[in-house]
Structures are given as C-alpha cells and as structure tokens.
C-alpha angles and dihedrals in degrees: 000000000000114000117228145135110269126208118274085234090043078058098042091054101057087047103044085046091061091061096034087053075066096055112104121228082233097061095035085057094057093044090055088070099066131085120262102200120146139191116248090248090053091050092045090054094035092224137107130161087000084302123111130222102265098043092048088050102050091038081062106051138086131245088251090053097056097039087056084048093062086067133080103194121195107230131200125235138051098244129059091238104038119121112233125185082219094063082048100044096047100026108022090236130098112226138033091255088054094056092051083047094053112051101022087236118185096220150021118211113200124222134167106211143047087063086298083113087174098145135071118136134347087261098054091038085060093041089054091052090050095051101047084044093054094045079049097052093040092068115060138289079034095229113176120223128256100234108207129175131172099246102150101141134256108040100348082072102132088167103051103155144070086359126091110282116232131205107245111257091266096061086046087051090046081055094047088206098136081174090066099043090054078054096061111045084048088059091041085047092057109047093044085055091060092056092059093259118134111173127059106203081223171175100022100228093187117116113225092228088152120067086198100057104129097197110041105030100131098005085077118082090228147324077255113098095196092048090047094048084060091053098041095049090044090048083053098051089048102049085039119039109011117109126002119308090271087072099034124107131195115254127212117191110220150257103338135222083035132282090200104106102037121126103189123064102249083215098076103021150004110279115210119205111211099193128122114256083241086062090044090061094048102038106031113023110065103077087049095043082055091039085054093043081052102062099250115199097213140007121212116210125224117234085231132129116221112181096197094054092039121000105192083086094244108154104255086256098072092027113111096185083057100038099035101018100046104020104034099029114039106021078038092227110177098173131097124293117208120189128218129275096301088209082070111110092222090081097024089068089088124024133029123263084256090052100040099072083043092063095034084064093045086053101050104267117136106180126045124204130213102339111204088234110020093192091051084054092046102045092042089062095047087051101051087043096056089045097057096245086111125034124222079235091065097047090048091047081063098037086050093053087047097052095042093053079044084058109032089051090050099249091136098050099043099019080147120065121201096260080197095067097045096096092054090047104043123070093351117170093242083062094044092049090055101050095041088058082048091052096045089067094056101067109107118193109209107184139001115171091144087058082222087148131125092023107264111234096250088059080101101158123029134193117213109185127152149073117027129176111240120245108283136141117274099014105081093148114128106191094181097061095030090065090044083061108042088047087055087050092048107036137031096242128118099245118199114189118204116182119214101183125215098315129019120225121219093259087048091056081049093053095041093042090053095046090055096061079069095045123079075205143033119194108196119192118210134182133181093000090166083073111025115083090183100050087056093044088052086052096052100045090053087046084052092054118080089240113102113244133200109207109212114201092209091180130016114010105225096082085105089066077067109042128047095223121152089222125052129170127166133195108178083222144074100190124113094263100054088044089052091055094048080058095050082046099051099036090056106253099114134036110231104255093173118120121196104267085203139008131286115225128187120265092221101049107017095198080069119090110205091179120024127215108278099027127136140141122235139167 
C-alpha cells in the first residue's frame, strides 16, 4: 500500500462512519425530521454539538436522500428556472431546479452541447450556479451541489468564451514546464470557481501509450507514465490547494485504471485492454499512484475491460477487484470514485440502466454520473437496498465521502458566488498573459529540410488553408483564420486564409491549389491524416506545387507518419492560444522549446519511429 499523509477529512470520514453503521434506520428517520440549520461559524468550523457537518448531516437524511446524493444529473437550460423539453423528455419535470427537487441529486454537471445549452457567458454561468444552489439548500438538510463541469483544456473545453483559453495536457507535456502546468489549473481553478463551479472533471491521468486511441490522444500529458505522473500530480496541486478556498475546485483524475492504450471509443463500445498486469503497472499506474499521493478529491473510472486486472470481462467500472481491490485497497485511495457517463456504451454492454448503480456500489464506487435514465438508478439502488443485496452501511460509506469533499472544498460554507464580480475575475488579461507564456513553450518543430523556418522576409504573402473545426457549440475556435490573424499581427505578410473543413472536397483542393501559385508559402493545417483520405490528398496536391509548404499537426502529433512534407510542426491544440504561439514560432519571435511528449511512428510501418519522444528542433 502506498504510504502517505491523508487528509485530516479523509481521516474523519473512516472514523465518523464506524459510529454512524450503528445508527438504526429508526433513529436516522426521526432525525431527519429535524432542522439542520447551523450558525456560519458552525459551518466554517464543520462541528455542533461535537459533531461535525457531515456527520450531523447524514445522521439527518433519509434513505431516499442519500440514495438521490450518490448522482450527478446533467440538466437542460441556461437558467436555473427555464423550462427545457429536454428536462421534461429525459426527467418528467420542466426546469433545471425541478430536476435537483425531484431526485434529491448530489450534483449538476454543465455541457454545452448535445441540447444541454447550459453555457453562455461567465455571468450566467454563475447565475445558473446560484440558482440551482439556492433550489438544493431550500429543501432539508440544506445540502449544497457539487457543480462539475469537463474543462480540461485543447479540444474537452466545454466553457470556450469569454474565459481564459488553455493548451490541451499534451501541448503542456511537449513544454515539460510542470510549473506552468500547476499555473494553469490554479487559474482555471480560479475562474471556474467564480462562476459557481467547483469540480473539474481533471486532470486526464491516462498515458497515451497507443497512437491509435481514438478517444485520449492529446488529452493525455504524455505516452510517458513517469512525465504524466508530474503533470498529473502538479494539475492536482493547482485545482486543489492555490489561492485561498474561494478559488479552489475540486479535481478527479481520470479514467482509472487507465484509457491510454485503448484502441476502441468507450462511447460507443467496450474497450478491451489487452495489456499484462505487469505492464499495467508499468504503463498505466504511475499518474494515479501520484494523483492518489496528492490527495486527489475524486477518481473517475474508464468504461474499459482489462482481463489481467479482471478477468470476468466487467468494465472497470463495475469491476471490485479493480475499484476496491486495486484503488481502495492498494493505492489506499479513500476519496471519492466517480464512473464515467453512464449513458456511454462502453458499461451499458452488459447490464441495464437499473442494474448498472447497484454494481458500481458493489465495486467501490460512491458517486454515479448522467444515468441514461436517472428513475430507473434511482429506483435500482432502493430496491437492492430494501432487499438486502445492499446495506444502508454501504450507501452512507459513499454519502459520507460525498459530504465530507461538499464540506472540505467549502461548498457548505460559499455555496453562492458574487454574480457582480464575475466579469473581473473571469478571462482577465493578467490570466490570458500567463497562459499564453505557458502555451509558447509547447510548439515543436519536427522537421525542417526546406529551411523554410523563421519566415524569411521575402515570404510576402502567405496562404494558410487546412483543417477547421465545424461549427459546434463550444467550439468556436477557427484555427484556420486564428493563425491568419496572429500571423498579420506578427509578421508583415499579407496573409489569405482559405478553410478547407474537416474534409476537402475535390473543387476545395482546386481552389486551394490554385491560391498557392500566388503565395512564397503555403501553412497547411492538418488534423487526424491516418483517417482522412481528403486531408492527404490536400497535402499532396500543395508538396507537388512549386510553392514551399509548412505542414502543422493542430491536434495529435502523429499526422507526419501520414504525409511526406519537408516541414513539419505540431501543436497538440487548435484554440486561439496555441495558434497565437505557432505565429510567435514562424514569424521568428520565439525559438520552438517543445519536445515531443510521445513518439512519432510511420504511418506506413508502425514498429518504425520517424520522431522519437523528446525530439524537437530549435534555433
């Protein structure tokens, strides 16, 4: 078991749970008639009457309300009060406040796509926070949400405007400033905090040992288990423990016991992992081992199967000899575990949506997210419980852990944010500044035979063209048209941008063809080239021109596996800032400091590497 200092409310917990086991259902249902009320020094200190906040609380509720606190539902509208088909499609309610009313749920996790539409700008964010708090600590025992949202940087960016853009964890592994990364989580940290949001579902602890995995890619620090493990454990210190608890969010390291090497998308299926468990241990392990040294609030589990750990074939989710065995037991990890999206494929293979809670429980697992159907959950707990199959011990093990991350995290005692300040705390320039010097280090230049880099002064006009994200909520990043920009703003060129989407058709490559015979250099932007016919094809028809072109990797590194060009950069990112440092990088301002985070194989041998870990070009 791993040694380390355990939090005094990671401590609290374990003992406070051996007296409340003793407590009769009898005796917790007449307390639960009784107020709950506490002074704001009480709450501050989290003890009345020798019994602290979280004791008092779960001594108080009914089965029903700690059942509903195991759940974080995904609710539909961008106020508090608005009434949403979607509430009523998926819950039978109207609004977002009826939802929390309803089912007594111990969580809301924001989106802003799929018709959730919960996000506009930082003010109603924070609008919407307050208004959901206030519906939760109307109802006793007056127990405030956890408010969670998937903010982990490059493309998992559910807020994308107004705040202060981040590189995604792969373009902070290619800088190797674990300073900075601790930087930026604090200041994510920080501003999610002002909007009444207080758990990042991050930092992903996956390794992205697979260059096929279609689901982590850049998401992950690195293919390297000992780099991510620093990044992981500095993420974990700048969500957790910078500033003072007012700017302070909750952090889950996800998706143990490790997505990285997965080659199919657990959205749409049941991964199996096919590694050793002595592989495992090498490969996958160590970030959650330092998440876990840390003092990590929450753990998220993968929808994932991994024979050598389990081999009944359960997604690890579900899996006790994985989430007990492995997690609470050896790693000693007494926080709270949080699965997957349950309305993911990858653990609905097996069991139905009533069934599914019920073994999540068995395995170790104390909080479930965005059930498919939250009354079936619901209702598939209370039943096992009333059959015996679960005991009333085992749900208060997880409530406790809940209450007591509500309470250490200061939920309890500024459950309401100043909707007035939002705007001076959110996306402020000072923030901006800092992550945009984090994200400079991150370009690596891969190749440059043509000596094409910095821009030479005759490169006059320039032609960017490539790769841009389709319109979709929140991601209203054009990389395409940033870069045309930044470069305008860098450089002296007349710079034409010419998007070419996601996949050119043949009368795009014409247009674009034909723009580059007026262009001293062509930047093409390229994204995903293993699966993308057209994109290659695009490449190949601008080499075969007699116009230079500089090929831009804006996602996961490995596209020059796929595509012969003399010039190759990549930036394991799309968004403005990263855009904005490729700029700094081609027009000269900056020397290139990124190192490749993983290793680059041909496309057309795999076993090859073309561009080894730690490679990068510089001048």
């Amino acid at each position: 078991m791993t040694t380390r200092r355990a939090r005094p409310w990671k401590a609290r917990a374990t003992a406070a749970l051996v007296g409340l086991l003793a407590v009769t259902t009898g005796v917790a249902s007449a307390q639960a008639q009784q107020s709950t009320s506490t002074t704001d020094a009480e709450v501050a200190s989290g003890r009345k009457g020798g019994q602290s906040w979280p004791e008092r609380t779960l001594r108080s509720m009914t089965l029903e309300q700690k059942v509903g606190q195991l759940f974080v539902a995904d609710v539909w509208g961008r106020s508090a009060d608005e009434a949403h088909p979607g509430n009523q499609k998926k819950y039978g309610v109207d609004t977002p406040s009826d939802v929390v009313r309803k089912y007594h749920v111990g969580g809301v996790i924001y989106f802003n796509h799929g018709g959730t539409d919960n996000i506009e700008t930082p003010r109603q964010v924070a609008r919407l926070s307050n208004g959901l708090q206030r519906t939760a600590l109307r109802a006793e025992p007056r127990i405030p949400l956890i408010i969670a949202v998937d903010q982990e940087g490059g493309r998992v960016t559910r807020i994308a405007e107004h705040v202060t853009e981040y590189p995604s964890a792969m373009a902070l592994g290619a800088s190797r400033d674990v300073e900075g990364a601790r930087a930026a989580a604090a200041i994510s940290a920080a501003e999610l905090r002002a909007m009444g949001i207080t758990q990042d579902f991050a930092p992903v602890a996956d390794v992205n040992s697979n260059p096929l995995n279609p689901v982590i890619g850049s998401r992950s620090f690195s293919s390297d288990a000992e780099l991510a493990g620093e990044f992981v454990a500095a993420q974990v210190d700048g969500y957790e423990n910078s500033g003072p608890a007012a700017k302070r969010v909750s952090a889950a390291a996800k998706h143990f016991p490790g997505h990285g090497d997965a080659k199919d998308d657990s959205h749409v299926g049941l991964p199996v992992i096919d590694r050793s468990e002595e592989d495992w241990r090498t490969h996958d392990l160590p970030p959650f081992r330092k998440a876990v040294e840390a003092d990590i609030d929450a753990i998220m589990t993968a929808h994932i199967s991994v024979p050598s750990l389990d081999p009944s074939g359960d997604p690890a989710t579900l899996s006790k000899p994985i989430m007990t065995g492995l997690l609470r037991e050896e790693l000693g990890y007494d926080g709270v575990v949080v699965t997957d999206s349950l309305g993911m494929a990858g653990v609905r293979e097996m069991y139905s949506d009533a069934e599914i809670p019920v073994r999540a429980l068995e395995a170790g697992v104390d909080q479930m997210l965005m059930p498919p159907d939250l009354d079936a959950a619901i209702g598939g707990v209370l039943d096992a419980v009333r059959s015996g199959r679960l005991t009333e011990q085992r749900i208060d093990e997880s409530v406790l852990r809940i209450l007591e991350l509500k309470h250490e995290r200061g939920i309890v005692a500024r459950p309401i944010v100043n909707e007035r300040r939002v705007d001076d705390l959110v996306g402020t320039r000072k923030n901006r500044e800092a992550v945009q010097r984090i994200t400079d280090r991150s370009t690596t230049v891969l190749r440059d035979d043509a000596g094409l880099l910095p821009l030479a002064s005759h490169a006059r006009k320039v032609l960017v063209t490539g790769w841009n994200r389709p319109n979709y909520p929140g991601y209203a990043a054009e990389p395409v048209d940033a870069l045309a920009r930044a470069l305008s703003e860098h450089t002296d060129a007349e710079v034409e941008a010419i998007s070419t989407g996601t996949a050119p058709d043949p009368a795009t490559i014409d247009e674009v063809a034909t723009a580059s015979g007026d262009a001293d250099v062509v930047i093409v932007l390229t994204n995903g080239l293993r699966g993308s016919a057209a994109q290659r094809q695009l490449v190949e028809r601008l080499t075969s021109t007699d116009t230079p072109v500089i090929a831009v990797a804006v996602q996961e590194p490995y596209d020059p596996g796929h595509a012969d060009v003399p010039t190759w950069i990549a930036t394991y990112d799309w968004r403005d800032v990263t855009m904005t440092s490729l700029a700094k990088v081609l027009a000269g301002e900056r020397s290139p400091e990124g190192k490749l985070p993983v290793a680059v194989p041909s496309g057309a041998d795999p076993a090859q590497t073309l561009y080894p870990f730690g490679h990068g070009l510089t001048w």
